[in-house]
Kinemage of the C-alpha trace (Angstrom):
@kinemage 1
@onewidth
@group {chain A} dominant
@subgroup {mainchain}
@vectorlist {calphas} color= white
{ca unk a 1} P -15.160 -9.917 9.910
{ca unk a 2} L -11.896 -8.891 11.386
{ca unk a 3} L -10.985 -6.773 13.306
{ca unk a 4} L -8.157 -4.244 13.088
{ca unk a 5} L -5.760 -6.368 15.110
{ca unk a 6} L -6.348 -9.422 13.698
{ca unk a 7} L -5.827 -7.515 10.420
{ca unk a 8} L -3.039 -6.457 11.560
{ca unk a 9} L -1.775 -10.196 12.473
{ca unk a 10} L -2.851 -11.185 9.139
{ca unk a 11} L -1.416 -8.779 7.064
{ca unk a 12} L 2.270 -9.262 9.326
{ca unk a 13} L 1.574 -13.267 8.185
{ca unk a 14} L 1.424 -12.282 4.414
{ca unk a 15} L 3.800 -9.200 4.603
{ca unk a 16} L 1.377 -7.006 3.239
{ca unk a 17} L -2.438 -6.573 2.080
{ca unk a 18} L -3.951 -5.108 -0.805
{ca unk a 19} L -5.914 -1.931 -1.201
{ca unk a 20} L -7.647 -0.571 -4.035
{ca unk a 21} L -6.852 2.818 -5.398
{ca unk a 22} L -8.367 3.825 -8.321
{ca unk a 23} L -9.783 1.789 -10.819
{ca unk a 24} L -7.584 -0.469 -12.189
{ca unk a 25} L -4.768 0.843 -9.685
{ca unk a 26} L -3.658 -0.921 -6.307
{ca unk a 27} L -1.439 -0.476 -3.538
{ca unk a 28} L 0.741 -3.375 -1.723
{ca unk a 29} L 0.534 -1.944 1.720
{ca unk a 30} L 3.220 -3.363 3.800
{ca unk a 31} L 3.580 -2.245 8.048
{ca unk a 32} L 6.936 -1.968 9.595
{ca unk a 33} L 7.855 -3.786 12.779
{ca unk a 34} L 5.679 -2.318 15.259
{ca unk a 35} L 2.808 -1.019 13.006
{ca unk a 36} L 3.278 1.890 13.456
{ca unk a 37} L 3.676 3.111 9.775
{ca unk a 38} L 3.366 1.905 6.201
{ca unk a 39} L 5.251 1.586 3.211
{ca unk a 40} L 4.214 -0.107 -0.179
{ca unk a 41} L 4.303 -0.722 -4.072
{ca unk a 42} L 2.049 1.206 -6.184
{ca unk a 43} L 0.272 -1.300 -9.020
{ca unk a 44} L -1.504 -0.606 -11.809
{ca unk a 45} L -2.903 -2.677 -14.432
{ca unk a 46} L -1.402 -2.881 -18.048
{ca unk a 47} L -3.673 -2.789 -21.134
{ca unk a 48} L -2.847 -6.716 -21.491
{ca unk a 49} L -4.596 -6.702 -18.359
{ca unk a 50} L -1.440 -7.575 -16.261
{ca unk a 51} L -0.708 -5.565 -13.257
{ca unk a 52} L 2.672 -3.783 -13.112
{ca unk a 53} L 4.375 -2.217 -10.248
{ca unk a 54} L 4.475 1.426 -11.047
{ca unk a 55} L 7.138 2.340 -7.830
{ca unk a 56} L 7.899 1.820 -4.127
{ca unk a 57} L 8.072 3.580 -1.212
{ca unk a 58} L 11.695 3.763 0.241
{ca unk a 59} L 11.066 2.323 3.792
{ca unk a 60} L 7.652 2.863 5.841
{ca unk a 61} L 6.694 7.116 5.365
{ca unk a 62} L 2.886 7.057 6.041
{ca unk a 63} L 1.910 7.129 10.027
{ca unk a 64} L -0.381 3.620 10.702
{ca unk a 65} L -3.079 6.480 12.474
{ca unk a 66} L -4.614 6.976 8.861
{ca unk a 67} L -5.672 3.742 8.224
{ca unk a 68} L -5.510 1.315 5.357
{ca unk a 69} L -7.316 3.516 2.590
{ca unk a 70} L -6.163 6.765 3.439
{ca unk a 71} L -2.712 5.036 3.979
{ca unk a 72} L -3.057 3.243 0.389
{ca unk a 73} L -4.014 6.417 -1.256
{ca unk a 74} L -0.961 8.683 0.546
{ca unk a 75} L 1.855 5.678 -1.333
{ca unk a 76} L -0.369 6.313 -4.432
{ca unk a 77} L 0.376 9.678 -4.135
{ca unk a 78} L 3.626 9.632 -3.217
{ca unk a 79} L 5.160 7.073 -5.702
{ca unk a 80} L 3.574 9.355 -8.252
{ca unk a 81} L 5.426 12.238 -7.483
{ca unk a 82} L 8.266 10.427 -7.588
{ca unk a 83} L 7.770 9.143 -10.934
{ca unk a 84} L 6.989 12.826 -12.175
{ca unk a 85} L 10.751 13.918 -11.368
């Protein structure tokens, strides 16, 4: 299992991780520099069963002190209400 900082060190290797949503939605959850926040892509999965990027976050807005999930769930939210405007 790894642990938080070797997450970390993974995820920085990749440029990002993935972290279920919702069903059928994801989030690309990318860290900035010094991990100290997140950005991402929201994806969710077409009915061809493709998976489509719905939005991104403009630069890293979500504080790393939530977490991955809670993190994941805040981009959800936020390219949503994006896409609502």
């Amino acid at each position: 299992m790894l642990t938080s900082v070797d997450h970390i060190e993974e995820i920085h290797e990749f440029g990002w991780t993935r972290v279920d949503t919702a069903p059928g939605e994801w989030v690309a959850l990318v860290p900035n520099e010094d991990n100290s926040a997140w950005g991402g892509t929201l994806w969710k999965r077409g009915e061809d069963g493709v998976d489509y990027s719905e939005g991104c976050t403009a630069g890293h807005p979500i504080s790393a002190a939530l977490g991955f999930e809670a993190a994941a769930r805040e981009i959800a939210v936020l390219v949503k209400k994006e896409n609502a405007k």
